[in-house]
ZALUMZA-358376 format. One record per residue: x, z, y of N, C-alpha, C in turn. Coordinates in steps of 0.1 Angstrom, whole numbers, padded with zeros to 4 digits, always signed. Example, Ala and Ser with C-alpha at 12.3 -4.5 7.8 and 13.67 -1.06 7.14 Angstrom:
<pts>
+0132+0078-0057+0123+0078-0045+0132+0078-0033
+0128+0071-0022+0137+0071-0011+0129+0079+0000
</pts>
This chain:
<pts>
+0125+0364+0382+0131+0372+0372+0124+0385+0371
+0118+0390+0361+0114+0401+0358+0126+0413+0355
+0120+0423+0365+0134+0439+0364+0121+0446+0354
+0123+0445+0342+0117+0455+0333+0119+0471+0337
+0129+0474+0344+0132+0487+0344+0122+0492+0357
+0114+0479+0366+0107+0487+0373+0094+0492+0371
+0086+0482+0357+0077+0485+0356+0073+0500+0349
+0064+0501+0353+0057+0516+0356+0045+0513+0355
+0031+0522+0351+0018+0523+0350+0014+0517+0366
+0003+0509+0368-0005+0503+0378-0016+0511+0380
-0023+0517+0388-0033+0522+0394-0043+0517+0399
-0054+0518+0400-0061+0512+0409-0068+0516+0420
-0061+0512+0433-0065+0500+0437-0056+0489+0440
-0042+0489+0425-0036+0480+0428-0040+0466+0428
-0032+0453+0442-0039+0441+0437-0036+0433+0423
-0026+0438+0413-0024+0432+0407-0036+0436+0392
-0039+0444+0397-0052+0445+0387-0065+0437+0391
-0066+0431+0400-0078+0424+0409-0074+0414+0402
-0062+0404+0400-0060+0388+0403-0061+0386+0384
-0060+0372+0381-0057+0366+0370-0042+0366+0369
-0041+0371+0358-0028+0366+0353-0021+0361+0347
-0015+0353+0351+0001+0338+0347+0003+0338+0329
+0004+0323+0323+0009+0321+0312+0019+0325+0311
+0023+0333+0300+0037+0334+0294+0041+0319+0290
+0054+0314+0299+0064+0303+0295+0071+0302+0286
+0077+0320+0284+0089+0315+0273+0091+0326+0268
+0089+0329+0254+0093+0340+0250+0105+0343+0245
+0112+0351+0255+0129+0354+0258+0133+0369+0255
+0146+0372+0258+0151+0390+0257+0138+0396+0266
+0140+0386+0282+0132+0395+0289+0117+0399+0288
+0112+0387+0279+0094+0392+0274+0100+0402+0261
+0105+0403+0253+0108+0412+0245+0113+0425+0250
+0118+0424+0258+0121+0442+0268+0108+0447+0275
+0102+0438+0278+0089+0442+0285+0081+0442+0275
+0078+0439+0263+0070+0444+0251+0071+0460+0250
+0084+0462+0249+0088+0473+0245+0086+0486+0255
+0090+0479+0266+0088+0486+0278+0072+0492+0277
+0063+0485+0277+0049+0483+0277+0043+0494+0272
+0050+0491+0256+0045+0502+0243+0055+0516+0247
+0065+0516+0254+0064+0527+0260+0058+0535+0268
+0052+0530+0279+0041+0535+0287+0030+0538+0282
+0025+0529+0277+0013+0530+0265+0013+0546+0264
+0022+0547+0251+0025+0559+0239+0026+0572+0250
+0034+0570+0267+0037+0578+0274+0024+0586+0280
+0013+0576+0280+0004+0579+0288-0008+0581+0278
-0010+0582+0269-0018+0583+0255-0027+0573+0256
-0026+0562+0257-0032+0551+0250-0029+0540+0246
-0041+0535+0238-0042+0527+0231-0041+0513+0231
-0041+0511+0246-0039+0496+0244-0030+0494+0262
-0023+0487+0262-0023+0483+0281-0017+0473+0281
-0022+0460+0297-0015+0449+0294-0007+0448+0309
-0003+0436+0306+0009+0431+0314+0006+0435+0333
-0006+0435+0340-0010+0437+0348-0011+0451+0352
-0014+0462+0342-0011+0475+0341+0000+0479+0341
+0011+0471+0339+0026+0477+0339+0034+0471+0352
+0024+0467+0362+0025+0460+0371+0032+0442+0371
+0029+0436+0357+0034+0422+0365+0024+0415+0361
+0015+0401+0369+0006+0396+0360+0007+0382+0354
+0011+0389+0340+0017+0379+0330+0004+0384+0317
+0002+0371+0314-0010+0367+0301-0004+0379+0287
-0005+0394+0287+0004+0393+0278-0001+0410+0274
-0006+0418+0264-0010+0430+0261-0006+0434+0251
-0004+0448+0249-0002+0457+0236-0014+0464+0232
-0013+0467+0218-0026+0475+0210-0020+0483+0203
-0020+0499+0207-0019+0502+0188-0033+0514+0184
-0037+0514+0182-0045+0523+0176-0045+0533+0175
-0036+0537+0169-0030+0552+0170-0022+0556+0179
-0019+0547+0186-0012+0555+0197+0002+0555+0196
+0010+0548+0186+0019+0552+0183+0030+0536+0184
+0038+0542+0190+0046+0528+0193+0049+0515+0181
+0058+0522+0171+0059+0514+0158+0049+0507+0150
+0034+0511+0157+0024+0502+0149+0015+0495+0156
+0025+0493+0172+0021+0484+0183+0024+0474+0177
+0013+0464+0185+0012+0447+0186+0013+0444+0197
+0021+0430+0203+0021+0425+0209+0010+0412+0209
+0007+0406+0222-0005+0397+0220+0000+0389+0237
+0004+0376+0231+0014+0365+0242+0000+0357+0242
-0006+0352+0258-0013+0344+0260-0024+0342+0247
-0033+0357+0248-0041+0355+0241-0051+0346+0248
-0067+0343+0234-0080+0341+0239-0086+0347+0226
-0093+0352+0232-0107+0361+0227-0121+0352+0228
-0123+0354+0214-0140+0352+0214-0146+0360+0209
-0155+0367+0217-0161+0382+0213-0176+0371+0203
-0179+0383+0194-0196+0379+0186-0198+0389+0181
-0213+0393+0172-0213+0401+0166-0231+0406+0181
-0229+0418+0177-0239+0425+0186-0237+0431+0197
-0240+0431+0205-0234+0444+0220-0239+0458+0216
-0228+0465+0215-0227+0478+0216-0223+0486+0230
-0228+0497+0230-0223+0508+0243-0216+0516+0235
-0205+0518+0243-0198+0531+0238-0189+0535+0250
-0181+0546+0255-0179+0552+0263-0160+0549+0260
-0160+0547+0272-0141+0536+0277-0135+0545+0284
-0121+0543+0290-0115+0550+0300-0105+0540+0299
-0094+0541+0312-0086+0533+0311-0072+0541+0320
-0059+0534+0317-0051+0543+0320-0048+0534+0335
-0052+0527+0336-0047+0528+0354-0062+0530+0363
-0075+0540+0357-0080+0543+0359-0084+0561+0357
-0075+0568+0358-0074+0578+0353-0086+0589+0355
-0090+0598+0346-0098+0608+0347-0111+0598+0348
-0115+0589+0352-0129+0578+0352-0134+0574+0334
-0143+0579+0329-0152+0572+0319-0163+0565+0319
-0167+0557+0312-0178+0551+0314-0186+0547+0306
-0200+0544+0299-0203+0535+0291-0202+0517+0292
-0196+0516+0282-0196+0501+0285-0202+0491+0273
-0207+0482+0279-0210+0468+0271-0204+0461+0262
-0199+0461+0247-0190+0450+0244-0198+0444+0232
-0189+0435+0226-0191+0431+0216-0183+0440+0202
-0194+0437+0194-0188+0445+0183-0175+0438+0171
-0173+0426+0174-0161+0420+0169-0159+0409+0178
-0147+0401+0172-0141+0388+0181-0134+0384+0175
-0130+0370+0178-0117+0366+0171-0104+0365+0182
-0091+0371+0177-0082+0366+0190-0072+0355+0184
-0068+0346+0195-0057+0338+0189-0046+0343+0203
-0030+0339+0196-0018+0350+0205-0009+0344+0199
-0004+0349+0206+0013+0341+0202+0022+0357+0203
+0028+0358+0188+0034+0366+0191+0049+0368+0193
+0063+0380+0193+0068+0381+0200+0081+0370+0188
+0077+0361+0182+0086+0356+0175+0084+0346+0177
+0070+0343+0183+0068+0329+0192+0056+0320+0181
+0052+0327+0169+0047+0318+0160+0030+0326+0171
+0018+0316+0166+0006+0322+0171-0005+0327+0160
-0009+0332+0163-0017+0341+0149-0029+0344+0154
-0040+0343+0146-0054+0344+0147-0064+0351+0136
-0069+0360+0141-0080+0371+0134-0086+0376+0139
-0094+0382+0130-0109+0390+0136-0109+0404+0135
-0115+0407+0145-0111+0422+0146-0131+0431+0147
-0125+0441+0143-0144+0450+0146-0140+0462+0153
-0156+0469+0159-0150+0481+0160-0142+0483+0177
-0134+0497+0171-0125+0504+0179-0113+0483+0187
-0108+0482+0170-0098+0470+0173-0103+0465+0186
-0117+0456+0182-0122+0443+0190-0127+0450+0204
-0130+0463+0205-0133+0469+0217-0118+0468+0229
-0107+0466+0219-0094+0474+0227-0090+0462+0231
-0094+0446+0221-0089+0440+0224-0094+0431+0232
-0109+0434+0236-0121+0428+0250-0112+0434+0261
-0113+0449+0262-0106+0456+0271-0096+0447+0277
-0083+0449+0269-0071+0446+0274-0070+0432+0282
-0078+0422+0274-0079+0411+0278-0086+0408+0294
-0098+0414+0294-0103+0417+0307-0090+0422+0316
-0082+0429+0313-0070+0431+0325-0069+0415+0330
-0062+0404+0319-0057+0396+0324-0063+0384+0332
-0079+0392+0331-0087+0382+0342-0090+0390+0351
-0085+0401+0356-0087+0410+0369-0100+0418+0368
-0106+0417+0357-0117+0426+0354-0112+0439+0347
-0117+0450+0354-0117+0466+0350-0127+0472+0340
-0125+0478+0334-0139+0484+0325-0147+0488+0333
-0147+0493+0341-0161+0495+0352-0168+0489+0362
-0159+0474+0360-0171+0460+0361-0181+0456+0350
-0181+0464+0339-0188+0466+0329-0197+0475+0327
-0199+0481+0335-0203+0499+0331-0218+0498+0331
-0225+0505+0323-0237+0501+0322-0244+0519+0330
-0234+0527+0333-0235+0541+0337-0227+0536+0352
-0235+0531+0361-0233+0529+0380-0227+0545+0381
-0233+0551+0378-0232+0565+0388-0219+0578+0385
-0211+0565+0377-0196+0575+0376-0187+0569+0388
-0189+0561+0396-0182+0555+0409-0191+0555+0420
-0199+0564+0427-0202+0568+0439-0191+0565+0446
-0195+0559+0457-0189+0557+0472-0177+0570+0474
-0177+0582+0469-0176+0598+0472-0165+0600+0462
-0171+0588+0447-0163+0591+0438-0149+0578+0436
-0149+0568+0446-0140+0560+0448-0133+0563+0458
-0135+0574+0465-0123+0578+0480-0114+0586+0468
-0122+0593+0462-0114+0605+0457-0104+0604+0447
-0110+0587+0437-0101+0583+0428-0088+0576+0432
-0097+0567+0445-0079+0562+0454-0072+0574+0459
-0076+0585+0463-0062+0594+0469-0061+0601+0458
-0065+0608+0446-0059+0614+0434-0050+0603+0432
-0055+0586+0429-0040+0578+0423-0030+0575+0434
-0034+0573+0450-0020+0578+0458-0010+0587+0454
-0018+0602+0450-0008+0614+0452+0003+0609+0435
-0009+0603+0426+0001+0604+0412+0014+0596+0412
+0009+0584+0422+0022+0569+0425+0033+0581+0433
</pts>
């Protein structure tokens, strides 16, 4: 049983950002409170996208909004992504990686297929900022971080990974 009221922003070096995470079985009140939950932390912590692993559980399951702004969040149930288009660099951060930027590798569109929170599944293509947030997010649910991507090594020195684990101790 999921306690929605515990989830909270994940850090890293939590393990639940390391592992793959679990199909959503059923979309119920309690995947609907945890949507909501989600896009509140999101909007709390100023960004744009975070998934199920970030709010600490690891369930196949992310939000997007763009703006930042709760009411024009999406939910996205047991997505798959197919990135195409060209690899572009552009510079990431991530909120359970705080104060860390990077340049990273992506594709410049994708298509995602999802099931969303009414249970029907929906499929489109996204460019851009979109298809960047929605590579991102989805990499949560395979335990990959944006800075398993980083094409810029030298923002995580040895020096610079003590400092980011005890800065996210003191924030938990």
């Amino acid at each position: 049983m999921i306690d929605v009221s515990k989830c909270k922003i994940t850090r890293y070096p939590s393990p639940v950002l390391a592992g793959e995470a679990k199909a959503v079985e059923k979309i119920d009140d309690t995947i609907r409170a945890l949507a909501d939950k989600m896009l509140d932390i999101m909007v709390e912590y100023k960004g744009i996208g975070l998934a199920a692993p970030q709010a600490g559980l690891p369930l196949k399951m992310f939000v997007i909004s763009l703006d930042g702004k709760k009411e024009s969040g999406r939910v996205f149930i047991n997505p798959v992504i197919k990135p195409f288009g060209d690899i572009v660099i552009n510079e990431e951060g991530c909120l359970s990686l705080p104060r860390v930027w990077g340049n990273i590798r992506r594709y410049t569109q994708c298509e995602v297929t999802a099931t969303g929170l009414d249970g029907k599944e929906f499929t489109e293509e996204a460019d851009g900022l979109y298809a960047r947030a929605l590579q991102h997010e989805n990499d949560h649910l395979n335990g990959i971080l944006f800075v398993d991507h980083a094409t810029d090594i030298e923002i995580l020195t040895p020096e610079q990974i003590a400092e980011l684990e005890k800065k996210n101790a003191e924030i938990r």
